[in-house]
Each structure stands twice: as C-alpha cells, then as structure tokens.
SERO-4910 file (N, C-alpha, C, O; in steps of 0.05 Angstrom, whole numbers):
BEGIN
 pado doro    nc1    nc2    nc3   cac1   cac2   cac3    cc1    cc2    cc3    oc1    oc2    oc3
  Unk    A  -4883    -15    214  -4856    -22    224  -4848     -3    247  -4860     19    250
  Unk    A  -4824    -15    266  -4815      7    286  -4809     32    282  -4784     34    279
  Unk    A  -4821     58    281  -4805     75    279  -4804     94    306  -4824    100    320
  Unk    A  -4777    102    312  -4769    121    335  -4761    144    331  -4741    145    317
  Unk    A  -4771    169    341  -4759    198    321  -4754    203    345  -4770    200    363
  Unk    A  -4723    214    347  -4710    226    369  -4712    261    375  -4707    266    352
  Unk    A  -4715    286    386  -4711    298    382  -4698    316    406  -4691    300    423
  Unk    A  -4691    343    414  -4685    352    439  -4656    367    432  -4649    390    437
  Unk    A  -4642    347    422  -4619    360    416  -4611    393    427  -4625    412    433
  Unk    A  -4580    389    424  -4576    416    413  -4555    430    424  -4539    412    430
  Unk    A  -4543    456    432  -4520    463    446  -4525    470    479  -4545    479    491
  Unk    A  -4510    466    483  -4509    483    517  -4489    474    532  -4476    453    532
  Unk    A  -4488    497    547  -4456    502    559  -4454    483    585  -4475    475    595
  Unk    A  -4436    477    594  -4431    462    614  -4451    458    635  -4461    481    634
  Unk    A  -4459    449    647  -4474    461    678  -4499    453    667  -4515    440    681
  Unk    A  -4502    459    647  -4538    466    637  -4550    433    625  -4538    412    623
  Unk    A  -4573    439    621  -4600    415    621  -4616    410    594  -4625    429    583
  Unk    A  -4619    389    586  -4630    378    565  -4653    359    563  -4653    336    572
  Unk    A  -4674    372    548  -4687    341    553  -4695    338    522  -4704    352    505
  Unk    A  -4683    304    527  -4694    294    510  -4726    278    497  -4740    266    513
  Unk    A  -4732    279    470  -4756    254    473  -4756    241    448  -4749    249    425
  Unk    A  -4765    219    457  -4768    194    429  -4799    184    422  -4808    164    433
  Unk    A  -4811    197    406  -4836    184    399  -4842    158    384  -4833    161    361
  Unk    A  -4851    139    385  -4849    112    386  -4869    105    370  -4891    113    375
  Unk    A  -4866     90    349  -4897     80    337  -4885     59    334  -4863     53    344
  Unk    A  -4902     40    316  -4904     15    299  -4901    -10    326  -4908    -31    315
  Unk    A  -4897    -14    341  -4903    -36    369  -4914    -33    391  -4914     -9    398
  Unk    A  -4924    -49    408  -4925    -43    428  -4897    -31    446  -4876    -40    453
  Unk    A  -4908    -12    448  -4897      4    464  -4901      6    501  -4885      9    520
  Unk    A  -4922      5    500  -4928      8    528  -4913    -21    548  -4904    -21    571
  Unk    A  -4916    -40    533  -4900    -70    538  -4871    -78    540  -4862    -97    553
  Unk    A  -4855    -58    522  -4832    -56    516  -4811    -38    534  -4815    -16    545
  Unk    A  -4791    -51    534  -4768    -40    549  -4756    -21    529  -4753    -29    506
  Unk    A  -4746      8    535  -4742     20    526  -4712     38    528  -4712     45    551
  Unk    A  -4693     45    519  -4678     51    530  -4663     73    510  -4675     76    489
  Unk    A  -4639     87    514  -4625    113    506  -4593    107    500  -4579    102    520
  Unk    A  -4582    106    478  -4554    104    475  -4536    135    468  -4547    157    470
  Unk    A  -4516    132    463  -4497    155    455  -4476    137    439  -4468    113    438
  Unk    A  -4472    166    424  -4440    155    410  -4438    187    409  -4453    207    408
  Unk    A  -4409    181    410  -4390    206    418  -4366    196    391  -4353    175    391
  Unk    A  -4365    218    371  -4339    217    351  -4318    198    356  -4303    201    375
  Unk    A  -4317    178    341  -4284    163    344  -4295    145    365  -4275    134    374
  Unk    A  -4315    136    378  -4327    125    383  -4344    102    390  -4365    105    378
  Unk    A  -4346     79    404  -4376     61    399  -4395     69    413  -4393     77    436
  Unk    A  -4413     67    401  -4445     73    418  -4442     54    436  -4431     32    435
  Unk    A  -4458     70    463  -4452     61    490  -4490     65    499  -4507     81    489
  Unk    A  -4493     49    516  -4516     48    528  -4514     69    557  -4498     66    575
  Unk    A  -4535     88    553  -4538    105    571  -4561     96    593  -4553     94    617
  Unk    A  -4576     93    589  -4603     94    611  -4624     65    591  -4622     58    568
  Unk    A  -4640     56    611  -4659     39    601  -4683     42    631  -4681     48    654
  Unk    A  -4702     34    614  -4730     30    631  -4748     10    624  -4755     11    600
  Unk    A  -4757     -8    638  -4776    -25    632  -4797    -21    625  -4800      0    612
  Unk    A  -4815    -34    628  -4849    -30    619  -4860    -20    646  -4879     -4    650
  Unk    A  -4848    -31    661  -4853    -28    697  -4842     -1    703  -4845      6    726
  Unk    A  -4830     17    686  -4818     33    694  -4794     34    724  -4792     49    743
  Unk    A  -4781     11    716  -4755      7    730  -4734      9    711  -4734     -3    690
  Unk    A  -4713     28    721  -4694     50    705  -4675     35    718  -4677     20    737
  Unk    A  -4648     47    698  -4614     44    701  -4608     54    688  -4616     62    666
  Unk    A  -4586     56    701  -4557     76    683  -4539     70    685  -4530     55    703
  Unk    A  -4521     83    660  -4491     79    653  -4481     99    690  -4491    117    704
  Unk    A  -4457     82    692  -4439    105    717  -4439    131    712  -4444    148    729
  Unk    A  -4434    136    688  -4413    162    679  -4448    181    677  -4448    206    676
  Unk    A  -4471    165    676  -4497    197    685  -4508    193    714  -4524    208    725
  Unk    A  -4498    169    723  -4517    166    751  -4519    191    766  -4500    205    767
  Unk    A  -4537    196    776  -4545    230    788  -4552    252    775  -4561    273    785
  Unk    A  -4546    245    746  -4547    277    733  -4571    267    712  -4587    285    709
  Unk    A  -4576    247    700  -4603    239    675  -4620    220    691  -4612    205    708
  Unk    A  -4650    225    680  -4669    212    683  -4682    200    661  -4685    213    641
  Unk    A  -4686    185    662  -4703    165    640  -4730    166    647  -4733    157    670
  Unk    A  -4752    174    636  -4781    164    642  -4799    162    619  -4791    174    599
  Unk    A  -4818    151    618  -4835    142    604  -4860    149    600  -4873    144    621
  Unk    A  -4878    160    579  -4907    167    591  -4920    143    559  -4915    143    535
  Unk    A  -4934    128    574  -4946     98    546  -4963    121    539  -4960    127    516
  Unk    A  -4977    135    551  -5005    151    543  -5000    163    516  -5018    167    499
  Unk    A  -4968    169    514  -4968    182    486  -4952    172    473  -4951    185    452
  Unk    A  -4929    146    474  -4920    136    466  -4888    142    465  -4873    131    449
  Unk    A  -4879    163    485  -4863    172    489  -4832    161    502  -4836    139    512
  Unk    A  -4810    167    504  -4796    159    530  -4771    188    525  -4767    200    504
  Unk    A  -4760    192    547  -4750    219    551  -4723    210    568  -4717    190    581
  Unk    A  -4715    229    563  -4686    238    577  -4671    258    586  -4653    269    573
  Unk    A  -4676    262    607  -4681    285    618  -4649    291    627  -4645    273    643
  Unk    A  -4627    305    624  -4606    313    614  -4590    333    640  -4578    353    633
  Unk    A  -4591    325    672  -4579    357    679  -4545    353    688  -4532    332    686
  Unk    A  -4538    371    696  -4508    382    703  -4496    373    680  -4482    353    684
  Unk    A  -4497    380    657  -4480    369    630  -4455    377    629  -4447    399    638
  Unk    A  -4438    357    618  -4409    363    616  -4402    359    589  -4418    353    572
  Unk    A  -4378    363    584  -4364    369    555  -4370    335    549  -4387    329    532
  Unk    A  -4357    316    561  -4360    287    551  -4390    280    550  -4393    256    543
  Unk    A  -4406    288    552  -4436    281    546  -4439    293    515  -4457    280    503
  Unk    A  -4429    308    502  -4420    310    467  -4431    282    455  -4418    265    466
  Unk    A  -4446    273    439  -4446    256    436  -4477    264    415  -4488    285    415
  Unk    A  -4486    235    395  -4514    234    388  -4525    219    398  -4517    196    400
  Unk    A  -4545    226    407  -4556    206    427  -4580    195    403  -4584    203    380
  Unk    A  -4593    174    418  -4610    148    398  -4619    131    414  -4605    116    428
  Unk    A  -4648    134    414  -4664    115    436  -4677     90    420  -4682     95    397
  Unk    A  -4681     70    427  -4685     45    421  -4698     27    439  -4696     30    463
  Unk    A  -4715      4    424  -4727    -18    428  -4708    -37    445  -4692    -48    430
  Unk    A  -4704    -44    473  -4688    -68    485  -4681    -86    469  -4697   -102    461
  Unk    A  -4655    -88    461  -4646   -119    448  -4655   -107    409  -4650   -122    390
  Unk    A  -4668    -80    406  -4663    -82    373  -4639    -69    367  -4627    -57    385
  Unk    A  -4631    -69    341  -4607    -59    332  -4606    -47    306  -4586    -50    291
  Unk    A  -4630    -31    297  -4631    -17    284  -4630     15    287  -4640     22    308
  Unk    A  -4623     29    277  -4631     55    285  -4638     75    270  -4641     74    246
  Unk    A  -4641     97    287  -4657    121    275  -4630    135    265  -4608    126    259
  Unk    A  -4641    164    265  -4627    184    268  -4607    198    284  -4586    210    280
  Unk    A  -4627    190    309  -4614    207    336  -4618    243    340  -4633    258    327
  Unk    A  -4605    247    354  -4600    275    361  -4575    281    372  -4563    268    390
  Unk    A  -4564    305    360  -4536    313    371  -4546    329    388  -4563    346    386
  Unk    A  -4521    315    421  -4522    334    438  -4491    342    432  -4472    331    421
  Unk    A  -4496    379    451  -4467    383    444  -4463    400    471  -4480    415    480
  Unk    A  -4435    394    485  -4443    417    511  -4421    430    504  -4412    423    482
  Unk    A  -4410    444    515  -4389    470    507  -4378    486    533  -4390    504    545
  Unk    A  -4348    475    540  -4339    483    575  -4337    510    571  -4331    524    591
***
C-alpha cells in the first residue's frame, strides 16, 4: 500500500531554511504527480507546492520565491526545500500522492520571529 514518511521538521527562527523530505513506497512513484500541503492550527490544510512526473512545479502565492519542490525517482524521494521562513509558515506540513486523500503523519514546522 501507499506509504509516505515525512520528515525535516522542526524549529527555526525567522529568516532561516528548512528542508524537507518524503520517502515514498508502495506505487509508482516515478509516474506520479507529487505534491506538499500544510495545515496551520485552527486551520484547513492548504496545498503548498506540487510537481509532476515531468518535474514541472507550482506554488501556493504565499511561498512563491522562497520554497522549492524537487524530486529525485532514483530514490523515491520528493523534497521541500524551505528558505526565508516566516512566523505564518508554522504549520505541519504532509506530502501526498496528486488527487489522494489520505494521510500520513507530516512534520511540524515551526518558525519563531
């Protein structure tokens, strides 16, 4: 079955950089569109970043310039690469299969002004 283990998390102060990664088993992966949500307390999870199989990326407004999304199939990976962080980026983030709606765990990010 799909499983996605998020990890990266963690604190850091304003300004500063995070990366995240999601190791991917149980599907094709290399075929699949892949993508990164958040939920922030009091909250709905919101879609952050996505990447295709083609590795063609997008983003939410509120990271354009500051996160990267990329992908390596070789290890089954997809990442999120996290800079100029602000207090509203607080949130657990949770990467996912395009269009599934199950989830993992996630990882808490936390930034701190």
């Amino acid at each position: 079955q799909v499983q996605l283990v998020e990890s990266g998390g963690g604190l850091v102060q304003a300004g500063g950089s995070l990366r995240l990664s999601c190791v991917a088993s149980g599907f094709m992966f290399s075929i699949s569109g892949m993508a990164w949500y958040r939920q922030a307390p009091g909250k709905e999870r919101g879609l952050v970043a996505t990447i295709t199989r083609g590795g063609t990326t997008s983003y939410a407004d509120s990271v354009k310039g500051r996160f990267i999304i990329f992908r390596d199939n070789t290890k089954n990976i997809v990442y999120l690469q996290m800079n100029t962080l602000k207090p509203e980026d607080t949130a657990v983030y949770y990467c996912n299969v395009v269009g599934r709606r199950d989830w993992g765990q996630g990882t808490q990010v936390t930034v701190s002004s």
